[in-house]
C-alpha positions in Angstrom: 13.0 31.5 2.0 12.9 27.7 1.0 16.0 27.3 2.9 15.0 29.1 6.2 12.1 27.0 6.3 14.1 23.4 6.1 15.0 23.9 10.0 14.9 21.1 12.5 11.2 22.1 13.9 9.3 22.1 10.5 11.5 19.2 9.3 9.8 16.8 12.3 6.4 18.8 11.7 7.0 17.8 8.1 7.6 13.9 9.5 4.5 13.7 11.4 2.4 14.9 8.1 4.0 11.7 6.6 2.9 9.8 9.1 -0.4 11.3 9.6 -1.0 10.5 5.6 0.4 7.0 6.1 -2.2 6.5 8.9 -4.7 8.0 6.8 -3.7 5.3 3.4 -4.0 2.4 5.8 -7.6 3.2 6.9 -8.8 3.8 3.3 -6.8 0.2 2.5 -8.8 -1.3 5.7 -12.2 0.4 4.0 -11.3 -0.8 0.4 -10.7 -4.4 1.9 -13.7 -4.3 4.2 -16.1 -3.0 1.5 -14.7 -5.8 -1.0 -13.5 -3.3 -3.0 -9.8 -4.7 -3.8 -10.5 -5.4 -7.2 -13.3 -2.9 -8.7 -10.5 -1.1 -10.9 -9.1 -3.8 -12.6 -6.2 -2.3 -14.0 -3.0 -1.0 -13.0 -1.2 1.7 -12.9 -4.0 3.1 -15.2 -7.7 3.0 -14.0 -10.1 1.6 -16.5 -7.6 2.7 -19.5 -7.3 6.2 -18.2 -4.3 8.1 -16.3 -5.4 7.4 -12.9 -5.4 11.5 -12.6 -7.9 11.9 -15.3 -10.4 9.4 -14.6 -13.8 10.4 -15.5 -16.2 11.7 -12.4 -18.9 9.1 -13.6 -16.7 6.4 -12.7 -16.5 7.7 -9.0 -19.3 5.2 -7.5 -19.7 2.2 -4.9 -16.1 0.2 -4.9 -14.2 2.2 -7.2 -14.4 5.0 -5.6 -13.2 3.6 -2.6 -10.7 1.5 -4.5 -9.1 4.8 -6.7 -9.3 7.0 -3.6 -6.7 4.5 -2.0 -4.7 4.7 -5.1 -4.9 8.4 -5.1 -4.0 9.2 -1.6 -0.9 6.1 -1.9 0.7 8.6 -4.7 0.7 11.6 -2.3 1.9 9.2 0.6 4.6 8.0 -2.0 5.9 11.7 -3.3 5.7 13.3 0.8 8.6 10.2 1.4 10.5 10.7 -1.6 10.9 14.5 -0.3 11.3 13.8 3.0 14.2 11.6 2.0 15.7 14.3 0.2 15.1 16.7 3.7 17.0 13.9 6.6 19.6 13.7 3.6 20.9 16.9 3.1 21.9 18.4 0.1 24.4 15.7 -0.5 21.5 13.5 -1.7 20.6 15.3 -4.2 23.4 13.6 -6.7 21.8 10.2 -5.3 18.2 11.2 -5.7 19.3 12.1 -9.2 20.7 8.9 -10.6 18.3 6.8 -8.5 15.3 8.9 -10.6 17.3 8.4 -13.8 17.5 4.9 -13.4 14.1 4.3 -12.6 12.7 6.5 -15.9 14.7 4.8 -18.2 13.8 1.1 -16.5 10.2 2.1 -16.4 10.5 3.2 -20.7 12.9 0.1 -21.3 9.8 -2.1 -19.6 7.0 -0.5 -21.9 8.8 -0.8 -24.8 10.4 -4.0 -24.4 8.1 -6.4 -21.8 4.6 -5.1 -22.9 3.2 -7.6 -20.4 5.1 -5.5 -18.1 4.2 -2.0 -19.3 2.0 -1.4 -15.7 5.0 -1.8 -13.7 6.9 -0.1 -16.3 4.9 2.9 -16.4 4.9 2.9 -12.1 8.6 3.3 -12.2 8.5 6.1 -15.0 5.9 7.9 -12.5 7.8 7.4 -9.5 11.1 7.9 -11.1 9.9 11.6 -11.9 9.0 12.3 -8.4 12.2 11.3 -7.4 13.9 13.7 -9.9 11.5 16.4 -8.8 13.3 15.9 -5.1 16.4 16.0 -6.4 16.4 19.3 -8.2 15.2 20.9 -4.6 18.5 22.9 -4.1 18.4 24.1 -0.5 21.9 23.4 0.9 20.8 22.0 4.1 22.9 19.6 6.1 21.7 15.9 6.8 20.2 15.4 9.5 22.1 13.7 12.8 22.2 10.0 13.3 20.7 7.6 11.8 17.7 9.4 10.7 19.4 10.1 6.7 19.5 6.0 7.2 15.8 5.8 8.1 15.2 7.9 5.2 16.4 5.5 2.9 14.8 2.7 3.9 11.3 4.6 3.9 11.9 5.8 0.6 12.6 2.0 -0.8 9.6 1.0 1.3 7.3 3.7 -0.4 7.8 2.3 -3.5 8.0 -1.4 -2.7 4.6 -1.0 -1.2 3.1 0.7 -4.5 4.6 -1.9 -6.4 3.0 -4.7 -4.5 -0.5 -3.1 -4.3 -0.2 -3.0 -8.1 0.7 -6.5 -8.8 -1.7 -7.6 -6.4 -4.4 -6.2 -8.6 -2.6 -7.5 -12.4 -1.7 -11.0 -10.6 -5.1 -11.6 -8.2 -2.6 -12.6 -5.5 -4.1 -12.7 -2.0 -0.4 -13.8 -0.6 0.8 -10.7 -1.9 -2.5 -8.5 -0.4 -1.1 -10.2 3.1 2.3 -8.8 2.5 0.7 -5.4 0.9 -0.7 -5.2 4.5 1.8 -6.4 6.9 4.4 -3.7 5.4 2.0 -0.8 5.8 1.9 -1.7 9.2 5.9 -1.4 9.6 6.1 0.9 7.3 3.7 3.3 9.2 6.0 2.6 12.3 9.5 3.5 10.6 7.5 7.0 9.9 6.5 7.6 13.3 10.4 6.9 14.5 11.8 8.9 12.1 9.3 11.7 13.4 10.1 11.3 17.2 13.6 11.2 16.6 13.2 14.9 14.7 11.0 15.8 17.6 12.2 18.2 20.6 10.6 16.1 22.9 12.8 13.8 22.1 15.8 15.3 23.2 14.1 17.0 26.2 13.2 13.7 27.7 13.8 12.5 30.6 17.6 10.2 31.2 15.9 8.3 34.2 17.0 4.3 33.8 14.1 1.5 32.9 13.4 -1.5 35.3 14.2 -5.0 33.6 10.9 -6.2 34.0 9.0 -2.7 32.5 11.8 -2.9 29.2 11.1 -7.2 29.0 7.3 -6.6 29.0 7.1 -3.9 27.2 9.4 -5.6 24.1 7.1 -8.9 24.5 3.3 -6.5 24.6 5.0 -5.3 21.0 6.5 -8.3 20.1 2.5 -9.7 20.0 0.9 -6.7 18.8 3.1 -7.7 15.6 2.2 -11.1 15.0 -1.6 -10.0 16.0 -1.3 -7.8 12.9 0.1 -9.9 10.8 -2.4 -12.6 11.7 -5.0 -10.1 10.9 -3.4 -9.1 7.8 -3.8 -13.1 6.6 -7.7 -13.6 7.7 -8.6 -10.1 5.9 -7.2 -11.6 2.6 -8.1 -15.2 3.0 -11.6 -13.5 4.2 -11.4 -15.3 7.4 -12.9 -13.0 9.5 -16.0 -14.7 10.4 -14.8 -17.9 9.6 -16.0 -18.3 13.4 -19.5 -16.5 13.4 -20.0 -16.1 17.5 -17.9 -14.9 20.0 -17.1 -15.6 23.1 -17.4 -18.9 22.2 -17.0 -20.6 18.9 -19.6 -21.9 17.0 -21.0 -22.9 20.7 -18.2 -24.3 22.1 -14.6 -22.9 23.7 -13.2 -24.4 20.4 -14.6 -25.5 17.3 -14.5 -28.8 15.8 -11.8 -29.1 12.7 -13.4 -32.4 11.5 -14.3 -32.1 7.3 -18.3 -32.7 8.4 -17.8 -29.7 11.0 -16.3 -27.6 8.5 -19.4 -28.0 5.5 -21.6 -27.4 8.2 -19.7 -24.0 8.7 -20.2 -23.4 5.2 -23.5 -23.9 4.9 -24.2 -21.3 7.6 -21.8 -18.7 6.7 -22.7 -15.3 6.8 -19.4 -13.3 5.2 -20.9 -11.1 2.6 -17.5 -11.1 0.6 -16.6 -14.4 0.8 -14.6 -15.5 -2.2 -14.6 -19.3 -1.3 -15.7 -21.6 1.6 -13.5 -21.7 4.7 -10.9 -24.6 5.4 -9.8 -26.0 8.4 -7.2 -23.5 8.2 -9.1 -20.7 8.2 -11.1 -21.7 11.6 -7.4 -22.0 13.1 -6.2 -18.9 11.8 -9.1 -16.9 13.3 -8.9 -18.6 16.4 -5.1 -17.9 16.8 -6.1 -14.2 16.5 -8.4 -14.4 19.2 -6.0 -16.5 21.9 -3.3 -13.6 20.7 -5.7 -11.0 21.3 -6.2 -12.4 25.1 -2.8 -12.7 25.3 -1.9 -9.2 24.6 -4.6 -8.1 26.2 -2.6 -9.3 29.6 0.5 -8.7 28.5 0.1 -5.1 28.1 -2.2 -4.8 31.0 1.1 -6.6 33.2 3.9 -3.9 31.1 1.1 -1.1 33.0 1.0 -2.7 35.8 5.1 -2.9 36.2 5.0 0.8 34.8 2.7 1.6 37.6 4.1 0.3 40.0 8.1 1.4 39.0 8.2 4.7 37.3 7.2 7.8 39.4 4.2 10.0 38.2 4.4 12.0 35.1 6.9 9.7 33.9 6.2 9.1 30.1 6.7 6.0 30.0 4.0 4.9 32.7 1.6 7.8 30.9 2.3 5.9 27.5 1.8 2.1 29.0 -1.9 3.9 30.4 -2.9 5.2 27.3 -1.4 1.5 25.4 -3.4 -0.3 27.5 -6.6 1.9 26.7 -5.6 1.4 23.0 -5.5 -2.3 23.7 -8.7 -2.8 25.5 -11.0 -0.5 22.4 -8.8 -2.9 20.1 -10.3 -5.8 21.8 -13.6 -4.6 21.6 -14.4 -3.6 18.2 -12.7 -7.3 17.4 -15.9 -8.8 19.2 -18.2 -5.7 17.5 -16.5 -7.2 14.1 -18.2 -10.6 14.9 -21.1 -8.7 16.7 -21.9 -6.9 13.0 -21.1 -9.2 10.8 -18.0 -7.4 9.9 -19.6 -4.0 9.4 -17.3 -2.0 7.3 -16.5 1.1 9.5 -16.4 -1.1 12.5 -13.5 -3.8 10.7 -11.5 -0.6 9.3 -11.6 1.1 13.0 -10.1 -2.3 14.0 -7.4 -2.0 11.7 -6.8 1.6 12.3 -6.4 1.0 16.4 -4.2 -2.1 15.2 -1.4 0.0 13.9 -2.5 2.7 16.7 -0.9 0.1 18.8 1.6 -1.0 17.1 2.9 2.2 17.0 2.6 2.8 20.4 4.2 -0.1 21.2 7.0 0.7 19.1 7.8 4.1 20.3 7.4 2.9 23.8 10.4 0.2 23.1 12.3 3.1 21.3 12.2 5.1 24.7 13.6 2.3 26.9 16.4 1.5 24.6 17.3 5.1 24.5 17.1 5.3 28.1 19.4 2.4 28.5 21.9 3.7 26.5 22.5 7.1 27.1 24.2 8.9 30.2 21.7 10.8 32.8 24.7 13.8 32.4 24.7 13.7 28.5 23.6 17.4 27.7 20.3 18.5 26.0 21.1 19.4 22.1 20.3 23.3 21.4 19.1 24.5 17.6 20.6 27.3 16.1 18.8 30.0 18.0 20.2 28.2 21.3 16.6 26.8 22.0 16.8 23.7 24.2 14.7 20.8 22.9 15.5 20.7 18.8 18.2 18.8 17.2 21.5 20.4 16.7 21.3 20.7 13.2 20.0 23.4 10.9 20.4 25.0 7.3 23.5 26.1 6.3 24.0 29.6 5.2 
């Protein structure tokens, strides 16, 4: 029964639930950051000396129950990669799975016992180390998957844990460099999910083999290109708690752009209105939120132009001009709730929907470049891949009998 269910359709259902979950970490992380909550359990990997699994009900209240929800919700993130892993590689990772799991209990027991001031990160191994163990004594024999996509799910499954280890240290160190980091990665990290689910999608190989004008692939590799570095911008003024380093918008502390001079910037101070502020702004800070805003304009027309060339280029129903339309859209609601961010004082809900439609668009960005290249490079003639019922649309692999 296990085996007949590890076919090509559930496997990219299975990938979009990953995905969907990732999505789902990164809003809670947007909430937990937004609420000022990053630090309310100040422990790690335990929460207030208890298994993070066992904590007491009592202690669910005000930050850390936003706090140990994120934690919660990051394991099941973590253990639906480590099997998905195991599913694009085929039985034959099970023998890899196993030694990787090995290795990671007996590092995680050699830190505890050895580097007590390491015994957190010890006891994260040892945790994570199990899962992978778990996924490795799955013994359905079916096949890798095609491609590159066994590839992809190795580099999501070193992600996964990369990311827990950072969000831990960033608690035990009180790092804000590493929170930027912590943040930036979700954001790719979210997007390597979503390509590993397209590529296991039937859509995918149904797709149309028309070619991609120059100026649609160039505009649409730039609109992403920006929707990065927006993100990672963002990432930096969430953690430095820049975000209403500049308290007005459209214009800047009255004018197009503020003055940097050190009077200016104590008179920013002295009127500050961040309710988690953890120190006064610099200089820096008023540039760094400023850059944000010039990106946001920039991709704002950027995207708007990649439509625009979609429009006017591709023929109607194509889905790359349907995708530019609804990037655009994204875009423009992404735009907005960064002036409702100023608008409310960075209300909570408002700043985490502005980091949600952030990786909303990065995603779509992504997935948009990922259909041009694939345009480019295959044949119009190349034939549609069949599954093992000889249903057009699914990948050509399935489980072995």
């Amino acid at each position: 029964m296990l085996e007949r269910a590890m076919t090509a359709p559930w496997l990219g259902r299975y990938a979009w639930l990953c995905a969907a979950a990732t999505l789902g970490l990164i809003a809670m992380g947007g909430l937990v950051t937004s609420r000022g909550a990053g630090l309310a359990v100040p422990d790690w990997p335990t929460s207030y000396g208890y298994n993070m699994f066992a904590l007491p009900l009592r202690f669910w209240q005000g930050g850390i129950f936003y706090e140990h929800t994120h934690r919660l919700w990051a394991t099941v993130v973590g253990t639906l990669v480590v099997f998905l892993t195991r599913w694009l590689g085929g039985h034959r990772s099970r023998r890899a799975l196993a030694g990787i799991g090995l290795a990671e209990v007996l590092a995680g027991m050699a830190l505890v016992w050895l580097r007590p001031e390491l015994k957190g990160a010890g006891h994260f191994l040892a945790g994570i180390g199990g899962v992978v163990l778990a996924a490795a004594a799955v013994w359905a024999r079916n096949p890798p998957a095609p491609g590159r996509l066994p590839v992809l799910g190795w580099a999501a499954f070193w992600l996964v844990q990369i990311q827990g280890l950072l969000g831990g240290l960033r608690v035990v160190w009180l790092a804000d460099e590493l929170g930027v980091v912590h943040g930036v990665l979700a954001q790719g990290f979210l997007l390597l999910l979503v390509v590993i689910a397209v590529k296991c999608s039937g859509w995918w190989w149904r797709g149309p083999r028309l070619s991609v004008p120059r100026t649609v692939r160039g505009l649409t590799g730039l609109a992403t290109g920006l929707v990065a570095v927006q993100l990672i911008l963002g990432a930096a003024m969430r953690h430095r708690h820049a975000g209403l380093a500049v308290p007005d918008f459209p214009l800047a502390y009255g004018r197009v752009w503020p003055r940097l001079d050190a009077e200016a910037i104590a008179g920013y101070n002295r009127q500050r209105l961040e309710v988690h502020a953890a120190r006064p702004i610099a200089a820096t800070d008023v540039v760094l939120h400023m850059s944000h805003r010039a990106g946001a304009v920039a991709t704002l027309l950027v995207v708007g132009a990649a439509w625009w060339a979609a429009r006017r280029r591709l023929p109607k129903g194509d889905p790359l001009r349907r995708g530019a339309g609804a990037w655009l859209a994204l875009i423009g609601a992404q735009f907005a709730l960064g002036a409702l961010t100023v608008w409310t004082n960075k209300a909570a809900d408002i700043a985490t929907a502005h980091v949600v439609t952030g990786s909303l668009s990065l995603v779509t960005g992504g997935v948009l470049c990922l259909l041009t290249a694939r345009r480019r490079a295959q044949a119009p003639a190349q034939s549609v891949p069949t599954s093992s019922s000889g249903r057009p649309g699914s990948p050509a692999w399935s489980v072995a009998t």
